[in-house]
C-alpha positions as CSV (number, residue, x, y, z in Angstrom):
1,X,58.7,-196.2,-106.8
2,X,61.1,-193.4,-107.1
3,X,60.5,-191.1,-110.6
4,X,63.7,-192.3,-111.3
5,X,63.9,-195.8,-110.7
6,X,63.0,-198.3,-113.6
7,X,60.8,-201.4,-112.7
8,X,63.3,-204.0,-112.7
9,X,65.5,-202.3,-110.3
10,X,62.3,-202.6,-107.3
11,X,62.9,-206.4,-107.4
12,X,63.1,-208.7,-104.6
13,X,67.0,-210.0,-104.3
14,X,66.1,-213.4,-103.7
15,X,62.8,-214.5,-105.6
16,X,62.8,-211.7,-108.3
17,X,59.2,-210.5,-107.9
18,X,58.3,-207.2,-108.3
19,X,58.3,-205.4,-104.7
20,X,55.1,-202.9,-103.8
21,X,55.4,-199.8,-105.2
22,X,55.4,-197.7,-101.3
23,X,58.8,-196.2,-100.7
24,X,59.5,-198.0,-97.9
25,X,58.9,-201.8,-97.8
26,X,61.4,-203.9,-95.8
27,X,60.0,-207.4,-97.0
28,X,59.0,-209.6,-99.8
29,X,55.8,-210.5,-100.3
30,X,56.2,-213.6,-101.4
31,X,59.0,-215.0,-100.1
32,X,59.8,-212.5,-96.6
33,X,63.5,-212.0,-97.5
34,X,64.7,-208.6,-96.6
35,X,64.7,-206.0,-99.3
36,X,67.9,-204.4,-99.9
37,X,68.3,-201.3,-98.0
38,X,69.6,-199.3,-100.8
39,X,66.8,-200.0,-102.8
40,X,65.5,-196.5,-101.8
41,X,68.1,-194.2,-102.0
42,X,68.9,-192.1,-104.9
43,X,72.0,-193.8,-106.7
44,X,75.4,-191.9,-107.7
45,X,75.2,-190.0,-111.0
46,X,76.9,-192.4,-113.3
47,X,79.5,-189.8,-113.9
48,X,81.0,-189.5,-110.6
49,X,81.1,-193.4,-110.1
50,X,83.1,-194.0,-113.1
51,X,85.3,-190.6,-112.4
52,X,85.9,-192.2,-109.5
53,X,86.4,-195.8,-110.1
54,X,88.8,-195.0,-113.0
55,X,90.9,-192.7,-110.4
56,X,90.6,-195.4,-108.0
57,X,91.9,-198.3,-110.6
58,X,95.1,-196.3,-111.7
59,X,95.6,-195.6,-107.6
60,X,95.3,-199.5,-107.3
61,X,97.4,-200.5,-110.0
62,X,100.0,-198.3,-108.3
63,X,99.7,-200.0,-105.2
64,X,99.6,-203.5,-106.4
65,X,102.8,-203.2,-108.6
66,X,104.3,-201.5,-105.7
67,X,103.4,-204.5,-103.3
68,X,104.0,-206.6,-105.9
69,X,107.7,-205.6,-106.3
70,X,108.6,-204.8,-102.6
71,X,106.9,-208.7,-102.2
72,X,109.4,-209.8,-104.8
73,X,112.1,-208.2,-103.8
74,X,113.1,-206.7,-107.0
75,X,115.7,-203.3,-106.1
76,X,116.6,-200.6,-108.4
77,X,118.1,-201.4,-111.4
78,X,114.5,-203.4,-112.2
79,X,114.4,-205.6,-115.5
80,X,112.6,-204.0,-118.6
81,X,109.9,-207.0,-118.2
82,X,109.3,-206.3,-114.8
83,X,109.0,-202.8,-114.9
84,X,106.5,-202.3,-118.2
85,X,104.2,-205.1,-116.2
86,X,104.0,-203.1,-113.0
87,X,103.4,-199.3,-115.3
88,X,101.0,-201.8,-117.1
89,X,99.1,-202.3,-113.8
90,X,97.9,-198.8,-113.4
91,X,96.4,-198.8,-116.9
92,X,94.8,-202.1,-116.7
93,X,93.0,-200.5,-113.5
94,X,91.7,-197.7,-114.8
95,X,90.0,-199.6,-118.2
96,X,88.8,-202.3,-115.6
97,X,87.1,-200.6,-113.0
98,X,85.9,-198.6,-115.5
99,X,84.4,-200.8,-117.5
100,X,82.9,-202.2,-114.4
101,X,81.6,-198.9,-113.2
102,X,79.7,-199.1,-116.6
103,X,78.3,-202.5,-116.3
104,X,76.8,-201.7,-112.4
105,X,72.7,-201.0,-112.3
106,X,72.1,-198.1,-111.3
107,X,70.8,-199.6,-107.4
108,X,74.3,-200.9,-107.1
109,X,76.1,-197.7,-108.0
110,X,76.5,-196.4,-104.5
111,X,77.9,-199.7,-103.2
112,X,80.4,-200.0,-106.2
113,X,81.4,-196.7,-105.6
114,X,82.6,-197.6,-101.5
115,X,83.7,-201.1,-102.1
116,X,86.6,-199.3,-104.8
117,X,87.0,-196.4,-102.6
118,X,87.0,-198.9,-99.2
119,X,89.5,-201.1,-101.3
120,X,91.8,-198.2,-102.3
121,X,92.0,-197.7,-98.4
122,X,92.9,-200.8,-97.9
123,X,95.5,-200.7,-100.6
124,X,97.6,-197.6,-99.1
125,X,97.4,-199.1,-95.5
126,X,98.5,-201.9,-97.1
127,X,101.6,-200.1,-98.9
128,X,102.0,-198.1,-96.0
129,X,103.0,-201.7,-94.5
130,X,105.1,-203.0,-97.3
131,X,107.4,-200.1,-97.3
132,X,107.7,-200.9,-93.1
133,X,108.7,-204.3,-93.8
134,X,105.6,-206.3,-93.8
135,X,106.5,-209.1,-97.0
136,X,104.5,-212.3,-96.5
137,X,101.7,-212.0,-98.8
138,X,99.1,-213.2,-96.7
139,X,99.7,-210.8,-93.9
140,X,99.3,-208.0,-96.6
141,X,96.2,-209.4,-98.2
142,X,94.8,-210.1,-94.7
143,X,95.9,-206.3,-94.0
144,X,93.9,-205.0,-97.4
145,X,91.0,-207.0,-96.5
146,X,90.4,-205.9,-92.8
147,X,91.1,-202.7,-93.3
148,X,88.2,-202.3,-96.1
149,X,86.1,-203.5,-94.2
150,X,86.8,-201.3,-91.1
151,X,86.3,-198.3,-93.1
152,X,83.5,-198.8,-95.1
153,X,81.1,-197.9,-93.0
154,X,82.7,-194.3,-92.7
155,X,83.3,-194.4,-96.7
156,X,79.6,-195.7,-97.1
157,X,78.5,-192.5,-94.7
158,X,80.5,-190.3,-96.2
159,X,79.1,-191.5,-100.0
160,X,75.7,-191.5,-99.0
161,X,75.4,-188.0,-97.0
162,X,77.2,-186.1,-100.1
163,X,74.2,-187.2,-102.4
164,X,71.6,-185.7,-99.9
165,X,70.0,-182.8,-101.7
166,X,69.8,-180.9,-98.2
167,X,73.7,-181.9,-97.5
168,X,74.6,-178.8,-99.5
């Protein structure tokens, strides 16, 4: 085990038992199923993750409310309902991924951290598509969805070379 790394978080994903202690076990004992690959790495500082989901909830909520509204075809003058919903949006970002960035162990940090950030990429392709033309929902979900997952391994690279101690 890392110095780090508390006991519960060296845990087999499937069966729960306690993994050997050597650095570098692909396997559980008991049951065989593969042991997470991240188990090993050091996690994001808790500080950064949350920095970074909050900024990543706000720029979500923006792009949601934007989609939202081009999806709805609402034009300028928009109704005082509408508009405090979509400037609620933001807000309501930032307090949830943000209380989720919180509530993540610390060997999930790293994957939180590029599923928002692969998700906020997905988002302004996705907005980038709305303001073309694209409207039907499901094309722009399917957009935000492919899209994530194209770039998070680039995002997941990115994440995981910038917490290298000899990356600086």
């Amino acid at each position: 085990m890392v110095p780090d790394e508390r006991a519960d978080e060296r845990v087999c994903p499937v069966c729960e038992t306690e993994l050997p202690r050597q650095r570098h076990v692909r396997r559980c004992p008991r049951c065989g199923a593969r042991a997470l690959p991240w188990a090993t790495e050091k996690p994001v500082s808790e500080a950064v993750v949350l920095f970074n989901a909050r900024l990543a909830g706000i720029m979500a909520g923006v792009f949601i409310a934007m989609l939202a509204l081009l999806v709805m075809g609402y034009r300028f003058p928009i109704p005082w309902g509408v508009a405090l919903i979509a400037l609620a949006l933001p807000v309501a970002g930032y307090v949830g991924f943000g209380a989720a960035a919180r509530k993540v162990p610390r060997s999930w940090r790293t994957q939180y951290l590029v599923g928002v950030l692969a998700l906020n990429a997905g988002l302004l392709v996705t907005a980038i598509a709305g303001l073309a033309g694209v409207t039907h929902p499901f094309t722009l979900i399917l957009i935000t969805v492919l899209v994530a997952a194209l770039s998070w391994r680039g995002i997941r690279r990115a994440v995981t070379q910038s917490t290298r101690p000899d990356a600086m």
